[in-house]
C-alpha positions as MATLAB code, in Angstrom:
seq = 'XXXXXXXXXXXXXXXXXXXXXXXXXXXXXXXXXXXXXXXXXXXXXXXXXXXXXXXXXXXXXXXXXXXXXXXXXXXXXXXXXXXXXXXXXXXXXXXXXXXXXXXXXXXXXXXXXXXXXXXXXXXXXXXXXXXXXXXXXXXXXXXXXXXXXXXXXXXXXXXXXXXXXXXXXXXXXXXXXXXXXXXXXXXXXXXXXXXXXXXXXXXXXXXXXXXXXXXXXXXXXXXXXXXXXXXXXXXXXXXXXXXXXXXXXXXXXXXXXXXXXXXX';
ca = [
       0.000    0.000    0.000;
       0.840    3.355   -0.883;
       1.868    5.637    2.170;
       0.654    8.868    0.509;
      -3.477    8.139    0.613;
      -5.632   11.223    0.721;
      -8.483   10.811    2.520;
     -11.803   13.196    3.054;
     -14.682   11.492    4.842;
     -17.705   14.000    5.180;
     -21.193   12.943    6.090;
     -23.928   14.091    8.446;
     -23.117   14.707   12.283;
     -24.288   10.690   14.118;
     -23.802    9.213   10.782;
     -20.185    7.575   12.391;
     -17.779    9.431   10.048;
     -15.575   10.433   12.760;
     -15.783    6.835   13.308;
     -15.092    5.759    9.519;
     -12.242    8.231    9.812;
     -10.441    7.071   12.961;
     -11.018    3.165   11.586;
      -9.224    4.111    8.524;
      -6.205    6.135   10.147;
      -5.328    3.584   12.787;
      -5.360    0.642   10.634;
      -2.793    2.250    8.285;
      -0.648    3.324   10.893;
      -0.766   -0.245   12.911;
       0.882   -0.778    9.405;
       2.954    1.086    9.573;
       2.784    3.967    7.612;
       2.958    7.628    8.704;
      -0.570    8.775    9.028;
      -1.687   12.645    9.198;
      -5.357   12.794   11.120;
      -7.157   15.913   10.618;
     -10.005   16.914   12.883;
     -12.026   19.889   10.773;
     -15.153   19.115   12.065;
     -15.840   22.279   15.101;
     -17.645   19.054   16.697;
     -14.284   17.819   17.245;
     -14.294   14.176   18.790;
     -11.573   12.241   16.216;
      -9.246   12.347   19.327;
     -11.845   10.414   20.910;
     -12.213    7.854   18.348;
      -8.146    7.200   18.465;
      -8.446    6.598   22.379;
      -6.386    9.585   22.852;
      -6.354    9.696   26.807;
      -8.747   12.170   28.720;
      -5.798   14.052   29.953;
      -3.708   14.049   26.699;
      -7.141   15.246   24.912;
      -6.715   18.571   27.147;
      -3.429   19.753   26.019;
      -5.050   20.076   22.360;
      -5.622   23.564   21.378;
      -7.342   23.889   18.112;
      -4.998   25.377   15.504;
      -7.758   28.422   14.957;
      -7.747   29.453   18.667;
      -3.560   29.427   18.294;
      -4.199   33.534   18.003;
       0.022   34.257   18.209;
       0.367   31.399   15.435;
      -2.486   32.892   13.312;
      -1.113   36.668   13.706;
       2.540   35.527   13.047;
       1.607   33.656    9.768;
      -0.610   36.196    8.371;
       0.304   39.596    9.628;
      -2.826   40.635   11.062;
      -5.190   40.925   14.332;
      -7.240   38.179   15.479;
     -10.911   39.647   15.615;
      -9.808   43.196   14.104;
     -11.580   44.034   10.684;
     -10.326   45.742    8.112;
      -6.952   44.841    8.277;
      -4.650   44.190    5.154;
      -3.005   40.482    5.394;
      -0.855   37.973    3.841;
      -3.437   35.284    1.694;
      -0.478   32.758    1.161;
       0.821   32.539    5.230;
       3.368   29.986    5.770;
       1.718   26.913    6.821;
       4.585   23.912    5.881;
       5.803   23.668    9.715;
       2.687   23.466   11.661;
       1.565   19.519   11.566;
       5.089   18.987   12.772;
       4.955   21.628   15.450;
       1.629   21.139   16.559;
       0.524   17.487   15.888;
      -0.461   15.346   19.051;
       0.982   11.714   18.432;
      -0.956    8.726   19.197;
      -0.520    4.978   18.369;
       1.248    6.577   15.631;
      -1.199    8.534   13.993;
      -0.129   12.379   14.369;
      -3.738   14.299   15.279;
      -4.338   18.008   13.932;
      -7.496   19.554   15.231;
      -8.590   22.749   13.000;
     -11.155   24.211   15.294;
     -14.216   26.588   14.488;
     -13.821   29.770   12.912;
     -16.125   32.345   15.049;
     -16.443   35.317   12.744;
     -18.930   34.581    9.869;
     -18.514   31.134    9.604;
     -15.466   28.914    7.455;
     -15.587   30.931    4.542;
     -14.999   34.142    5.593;
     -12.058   36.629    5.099;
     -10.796   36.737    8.943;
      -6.878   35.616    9.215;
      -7.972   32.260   11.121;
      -9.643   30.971    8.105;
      -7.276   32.288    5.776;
      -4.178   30.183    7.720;
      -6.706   27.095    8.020;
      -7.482   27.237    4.347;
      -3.561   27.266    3.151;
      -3.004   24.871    5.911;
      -5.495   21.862    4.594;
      -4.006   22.639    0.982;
      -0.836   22.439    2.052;
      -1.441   19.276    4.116;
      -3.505   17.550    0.875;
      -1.303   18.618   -1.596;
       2.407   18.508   -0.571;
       2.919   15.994    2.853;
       3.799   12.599    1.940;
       2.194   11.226    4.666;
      -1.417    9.328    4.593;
      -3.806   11.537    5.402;
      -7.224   11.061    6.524;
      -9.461   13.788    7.251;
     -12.845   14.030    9.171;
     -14.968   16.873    8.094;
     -17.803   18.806    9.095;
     -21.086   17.506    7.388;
     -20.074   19.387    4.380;
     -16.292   19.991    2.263;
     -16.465   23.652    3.165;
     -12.732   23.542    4.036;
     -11.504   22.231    0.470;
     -11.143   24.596   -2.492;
     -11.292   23.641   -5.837;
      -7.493   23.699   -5.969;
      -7.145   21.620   -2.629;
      -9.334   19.022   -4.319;
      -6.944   17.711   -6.980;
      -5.365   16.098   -4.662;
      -7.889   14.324   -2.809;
      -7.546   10.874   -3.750;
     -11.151    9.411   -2.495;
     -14.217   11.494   -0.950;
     -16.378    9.016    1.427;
     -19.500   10.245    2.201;
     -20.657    8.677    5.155;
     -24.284    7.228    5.021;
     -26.635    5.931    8.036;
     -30.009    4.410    7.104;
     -32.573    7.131    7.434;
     -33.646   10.227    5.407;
     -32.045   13.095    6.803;
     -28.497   11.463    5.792;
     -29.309   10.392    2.462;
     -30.371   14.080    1.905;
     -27.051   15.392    3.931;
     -25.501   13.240    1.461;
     -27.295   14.430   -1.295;
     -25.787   18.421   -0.547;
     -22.322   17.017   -0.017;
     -22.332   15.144   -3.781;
     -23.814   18.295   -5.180;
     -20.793   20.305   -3.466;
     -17.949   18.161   -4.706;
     -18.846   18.207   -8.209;
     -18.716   21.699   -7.791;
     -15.143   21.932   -6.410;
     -14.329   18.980   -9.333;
     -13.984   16.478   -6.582;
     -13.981   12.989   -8.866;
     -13.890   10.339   -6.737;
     -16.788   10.155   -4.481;
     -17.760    7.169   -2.737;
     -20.302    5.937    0.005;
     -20.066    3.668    3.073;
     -23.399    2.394    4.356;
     -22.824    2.692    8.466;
     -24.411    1.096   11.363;
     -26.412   -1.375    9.277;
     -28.267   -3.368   11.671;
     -30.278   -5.698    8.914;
     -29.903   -6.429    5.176;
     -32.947   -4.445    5.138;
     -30.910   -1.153    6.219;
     -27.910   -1.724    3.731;
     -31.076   -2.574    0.865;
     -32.783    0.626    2.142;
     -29.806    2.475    1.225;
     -29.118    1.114   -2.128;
     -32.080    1.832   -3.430;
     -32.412    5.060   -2.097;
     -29.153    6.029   -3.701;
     -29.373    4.115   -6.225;
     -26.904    6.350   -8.508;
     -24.183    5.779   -6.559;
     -21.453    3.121   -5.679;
     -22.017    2.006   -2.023;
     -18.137    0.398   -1.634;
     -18.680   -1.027    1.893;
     -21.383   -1.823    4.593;
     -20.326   -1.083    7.768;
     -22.180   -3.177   10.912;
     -24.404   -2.085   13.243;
     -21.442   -2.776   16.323;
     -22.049   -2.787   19.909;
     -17.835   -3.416   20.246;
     -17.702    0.481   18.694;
     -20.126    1.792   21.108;
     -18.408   -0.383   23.860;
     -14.835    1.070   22.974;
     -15.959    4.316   23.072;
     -17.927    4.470   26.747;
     -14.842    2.636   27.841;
     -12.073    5.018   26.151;
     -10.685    2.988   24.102;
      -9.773    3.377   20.507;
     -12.428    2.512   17.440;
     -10.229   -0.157   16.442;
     -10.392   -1.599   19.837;
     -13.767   -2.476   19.267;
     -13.537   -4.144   15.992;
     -15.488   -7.576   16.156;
     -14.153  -10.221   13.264;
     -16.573   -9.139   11.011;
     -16.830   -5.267   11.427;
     -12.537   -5.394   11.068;
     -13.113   -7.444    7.742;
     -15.479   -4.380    6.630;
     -13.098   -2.038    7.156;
     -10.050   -3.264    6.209;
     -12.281   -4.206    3.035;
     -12.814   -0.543    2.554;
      -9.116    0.467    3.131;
      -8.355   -1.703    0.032;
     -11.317   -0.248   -2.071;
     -10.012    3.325   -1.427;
      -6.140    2.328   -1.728;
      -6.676    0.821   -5.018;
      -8.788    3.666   -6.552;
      -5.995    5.944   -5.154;
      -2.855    3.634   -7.024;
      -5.348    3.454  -10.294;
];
């Protein structure tokens, strides 16, 4: 397997894409590879879903509330308007700098951008926008990224390098149609490669339910219904942790899928 991978997994919040996400980071680093985990969702719980420790998970400090880093790198004023600043900041040093390392998969949590939402022009999201396109398109590491229900942090530039989109997908109605906005928002960034995992499927009837009601699309794995998951997380423990035989056949099944559309 290739160690460069590009990840995105984007879906609606409960649908278990932090979940998909963490699955797919840890197994490549118990591999061996150098894996990049990126927390954009403001929701953040990926360090959760890694079993980073309680205590460990306090030292984080989003990268958008690092207000020295964010005036250093683009010359301006957190929360000051107005203000002329650098749109290219330096960005190639910060995974290195500010990365928490666990079970070998270095975690980077973005954080939420206050003023006016993701896309606005504030410094924060300026840095966090040069800092995912730097981390998609130039790190050599695998790099798997859990975003917020939509893509709003890739650009149409960042997304030439994203190898495989995975939209996450539970069975019921409001995350088909979450789904639904997030395929309508990667064509329009000229994201190629979109895919969808079927989560928490208790019955054939659930994974059936979904085919048909996305019938247009390639499901490439059903993911189980898994109290293990559930277990691993009341109890702290990583995702993979909880893997029953079965549910770790579905995933590594899906780490193959996505490898081999990234080698193609």
């Amino acid at each position: 397997m290739s160690s460069s991978l590009k990840l995105a997994v984007a879906g609606k919040g409960g649908s278990g894409k932090s979940t998909i996400a963490g699955a797919l980071a840890l197994l490549q680093a118990r591999a061996g590879r150098r894996v990049l985990a990126v927390d954009a969702d403001p929701d953040a719980n990926l360090a959760t879903v890694l079993g980073v420790p309680e205590a460990r998970q306090r030292e984080i400090v989003p990268i958008s509330e690092h207000r020295a880093l964010i005036e250093e790198r683009t010359g301006a004023k957190v929360r000051q308007y107005g203000q002329i600043f650098k749109l290219n900041p330096e960005v190639a040093d910060i995974a290195d700098r500010y990365a928490l390392v666990h079970e070998g998969v270095a975690l980077l949590v973005l954080g939420a951008i206050e003023a006016g939402g993701s896309g606005c022009a504030c410094p924060e999201s300026v840095l966090i926008k040069a800092l995912v396109a730097d981390l998609v398109l130039h790190k050599n590491e695998a790099l798997v990224m859990d975003m917020e229900a939509g893509i709003e942090h890739l650009g149409r530039g960042t997304a030439r390098g994203v190898d495989v989109l995975l939209v996450v997908v539970e069975p019921s109605r409001t995350s088909v149609e979450c789904a639904d906005r997030v395929f309508r928002m990667a064509a329009e960034i000229g994201l190629r490669d979109v895919r969808v995992v079927a989560n928490k499927i208790a019955t054939p009837d659930d994974e059936q339910w979904l085919r048909d009601a996305l019938a247009d699309r390639e499901i490439v794995a059903a993911i189980p219904l898994s109290e293990g998951i559930r277990a691993a997380d009341r109890d702290r423990r990583s995702v993979v942790d909880g893997l029953d035989g079965r549910t770790l056949e579905a995933f590594e099944g899906l780490l193959r899928v996505v490898q081999g559309e990234a080698d193609r």
